[in-house]
N, C-alpha and C positions, 0 to 999 in steps of 0.2 A: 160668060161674063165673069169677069176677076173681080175677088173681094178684098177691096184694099185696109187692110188691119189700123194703120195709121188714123183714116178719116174717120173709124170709130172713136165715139165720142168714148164711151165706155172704159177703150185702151187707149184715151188720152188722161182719160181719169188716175189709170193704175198707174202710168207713166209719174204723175204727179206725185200719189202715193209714197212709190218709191222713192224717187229723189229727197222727200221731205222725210221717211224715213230713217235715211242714208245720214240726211245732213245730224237729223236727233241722233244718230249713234256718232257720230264725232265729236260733237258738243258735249256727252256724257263724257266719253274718252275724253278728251281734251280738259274736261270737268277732273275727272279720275284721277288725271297726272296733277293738276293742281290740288289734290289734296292733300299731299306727301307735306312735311314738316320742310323748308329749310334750313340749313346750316346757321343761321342769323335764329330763325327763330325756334330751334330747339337752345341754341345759347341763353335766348334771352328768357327761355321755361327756366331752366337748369339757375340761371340766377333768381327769378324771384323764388323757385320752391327754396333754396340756398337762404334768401331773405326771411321769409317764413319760418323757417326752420330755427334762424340766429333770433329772433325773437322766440319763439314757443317754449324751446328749449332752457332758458333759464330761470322760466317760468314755472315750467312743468317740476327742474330740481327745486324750483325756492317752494312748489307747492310738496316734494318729496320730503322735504326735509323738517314745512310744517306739521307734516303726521309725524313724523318720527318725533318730532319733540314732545307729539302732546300724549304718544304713547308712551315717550319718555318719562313726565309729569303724570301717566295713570300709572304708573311702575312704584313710581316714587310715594305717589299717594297708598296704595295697597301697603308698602312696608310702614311709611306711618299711621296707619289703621293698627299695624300691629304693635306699632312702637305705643300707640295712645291704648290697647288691652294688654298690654304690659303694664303699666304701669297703674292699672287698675286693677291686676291679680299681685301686684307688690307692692302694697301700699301707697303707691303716688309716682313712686321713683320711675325714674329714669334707667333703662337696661344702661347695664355696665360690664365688663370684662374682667377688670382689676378692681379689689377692693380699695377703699380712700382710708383704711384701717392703719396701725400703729406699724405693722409690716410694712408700710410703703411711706407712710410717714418720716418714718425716721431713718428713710435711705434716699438720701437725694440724687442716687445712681436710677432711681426707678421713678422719678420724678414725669421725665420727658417720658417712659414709655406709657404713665399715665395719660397723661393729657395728650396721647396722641393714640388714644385705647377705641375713639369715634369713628379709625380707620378700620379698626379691627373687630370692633365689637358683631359684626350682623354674618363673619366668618367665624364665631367663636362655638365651639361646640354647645356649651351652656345655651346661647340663642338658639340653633337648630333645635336642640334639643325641646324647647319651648316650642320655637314655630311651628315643627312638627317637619315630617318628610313630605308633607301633601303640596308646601309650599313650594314652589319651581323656582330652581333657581333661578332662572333668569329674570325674575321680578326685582332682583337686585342691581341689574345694568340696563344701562340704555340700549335700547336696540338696534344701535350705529354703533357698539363696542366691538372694534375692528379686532381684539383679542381673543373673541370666542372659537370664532372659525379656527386657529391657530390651537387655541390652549382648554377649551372645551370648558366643562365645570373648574377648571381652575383658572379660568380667566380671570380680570381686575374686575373687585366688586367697587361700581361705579359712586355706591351712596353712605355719605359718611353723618354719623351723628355731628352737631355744635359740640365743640369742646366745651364750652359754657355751662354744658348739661351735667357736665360732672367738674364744677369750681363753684366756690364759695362765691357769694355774689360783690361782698364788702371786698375780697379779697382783686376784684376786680371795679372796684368803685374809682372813677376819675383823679378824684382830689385824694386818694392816698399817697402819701408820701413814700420815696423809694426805699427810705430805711424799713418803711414798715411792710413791705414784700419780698424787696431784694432777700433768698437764704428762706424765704419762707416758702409751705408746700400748697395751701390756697385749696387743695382739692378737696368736692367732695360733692356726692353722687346730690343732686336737686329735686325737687319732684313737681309733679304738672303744678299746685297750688301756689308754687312760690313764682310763675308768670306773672309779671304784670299785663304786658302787651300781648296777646299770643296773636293777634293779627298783624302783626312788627316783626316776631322773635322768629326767627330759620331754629327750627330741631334738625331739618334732615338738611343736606342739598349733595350736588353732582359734583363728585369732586373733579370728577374727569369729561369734559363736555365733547362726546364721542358727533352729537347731530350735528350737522356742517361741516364737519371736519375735512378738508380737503388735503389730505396726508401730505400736509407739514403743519407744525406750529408756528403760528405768527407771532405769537408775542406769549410772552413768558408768564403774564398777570400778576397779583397780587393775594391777598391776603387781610381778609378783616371775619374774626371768628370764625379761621381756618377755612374761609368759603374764598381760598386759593384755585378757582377756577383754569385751569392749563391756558385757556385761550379770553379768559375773562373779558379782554377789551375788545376783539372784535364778534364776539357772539354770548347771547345771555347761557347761564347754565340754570338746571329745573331746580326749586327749592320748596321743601315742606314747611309750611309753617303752622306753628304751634297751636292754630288755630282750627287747624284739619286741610287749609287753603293749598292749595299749590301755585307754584305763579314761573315765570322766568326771569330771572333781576340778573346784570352787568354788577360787575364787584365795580364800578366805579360811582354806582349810586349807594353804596351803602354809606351807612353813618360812619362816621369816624372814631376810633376804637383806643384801646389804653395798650400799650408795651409792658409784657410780662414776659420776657424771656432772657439771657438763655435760660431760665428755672423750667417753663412748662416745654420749649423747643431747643433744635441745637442752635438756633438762632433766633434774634428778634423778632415778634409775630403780634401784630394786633389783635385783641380781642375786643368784644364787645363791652363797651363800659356799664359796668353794674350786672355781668352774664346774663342769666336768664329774668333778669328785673329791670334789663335795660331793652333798647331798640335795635333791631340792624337796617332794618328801613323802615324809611315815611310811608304808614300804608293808613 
């Protein structure tokens, strides 16, 4: 007697088995090849990371360039720390470079390199020589000064005293009349006690505003108590005020100022009316 394999129930089962085996490996397969990306839909990845990316990105420079200001603004504060124990190891005064004595008086050839002594004063040997060597230089520029990498310690030192700080304050009084300046020398070194406002009055600021800078200048700025800002109307530059404060103010909010020049510049230059007894902003 023959044993027929088929009419086993057993090898109808494995029959089954298989089959449905069979079919679940095709279905993965077939799963498999449907995983692969598209042409359509790798495009359509590739634009929104592209989307993402034009937003985050100008975000992430507007958040770059907030630190850099405000280490700009802690740079600025440490030299008027020093500028305010200056002037308490010198009786009151104001650090100066050139003296306001009867030598500079009575030569109206060294009139303008006076009043423009604010640029110079914090590269002047006399100042180092106070500061000390412990002081790094680079606490005198912002830390977007595109010059250093290029010109090292002899970069541009970015922080200028107010000219104000070394002018007679009548001599910058509103209501004087021009006969009584025009020909006249007006200098002379000020001291912290003669502020009125020192939550108003700029002692330090940026003369060269290096944070933001996107290597060109857009506008040319202004001038009010020498806070000639490079780029003044489309970004603020850091300023120390006399009050210890640091802040960031646009030269086009500052107060409006008196014309003394050519005597202190080689050209017309507003100052602050009444110098260091007057205002440069509403604070």
């Amino acid at each position: 007697m023959f044993f027929d394999a088929t009419e086993n129930p057993i090898y109808e089962h494995g029959m089954r088995c298989d089959a449905t085996i069979n079919l679940v490996h095709r279905r993965r397969s077939v799963e498999a090849q449907r995983q692969g990306f598209t042409l359509f839909e790798l495009l359509v990845t590739i634009g929104v990371i592209a989307l993402v990316l034009s937003i985050l990105l100008p975000a992430l420079r507007l958040s770059r360039d907030r630190a850099i200001a405000l280490k700009c603004q802690a740079n600025l504060r440490s030299v008027g720390s020093l500028v305010a124990a200056y002037s308490i190891d010198y009786k009151d005064y104001f650090p100066t470079r050139i003296s306001d004595g009867q030598e500079v008086s009575s030569r109206p050839w060294l009139w303008k390199t006076y009043a423009l002594q604010g640029q110079a004063v914090f590269s002047s040997p006399m100042w180092r020589l106070y500061a000390g060597s412990s002081v790094d230089r680079s606490v005198y520029r912002c830390p977007a000064n595109a010059t250093v990498a290029e010109l090292g310690e002899k970069a541009w030192i970015d922080f200028e005293a107010s000219p104000t700080l070394h002018a007679e304050p009548s001599y910058l009084h509103p209501d004087l009349p021009e006969a009584s300046w025009r020909g006249k020398f007006g200098g002379r070194a000020q001291t912290f006690g003669s502020v009125l406002f020192p939550a108003s009055k700029v002692g330090l600021f940026e003369q060269w505003v290096w944070h933001g800078w996107r290597r060109g200048f857009s506008a040319s700025g202004g001038s009010i108590d020498g806070l000639y800002w490079t780029v003044a109307y489309d970004r603020p530059g850091s300023v120390w005020f006399l009050d210890g404060s640091t802040g960031a103010c646009f030269f086009a909010d500052a107060l409006p100022g008196v014309v003394r020049g050519p005597e202190w510049y080689s050209a017309p230059v507003y100052l602050t009316a009444s110098g260091v007894r007057g205002r440069d902003f509403l604070r």
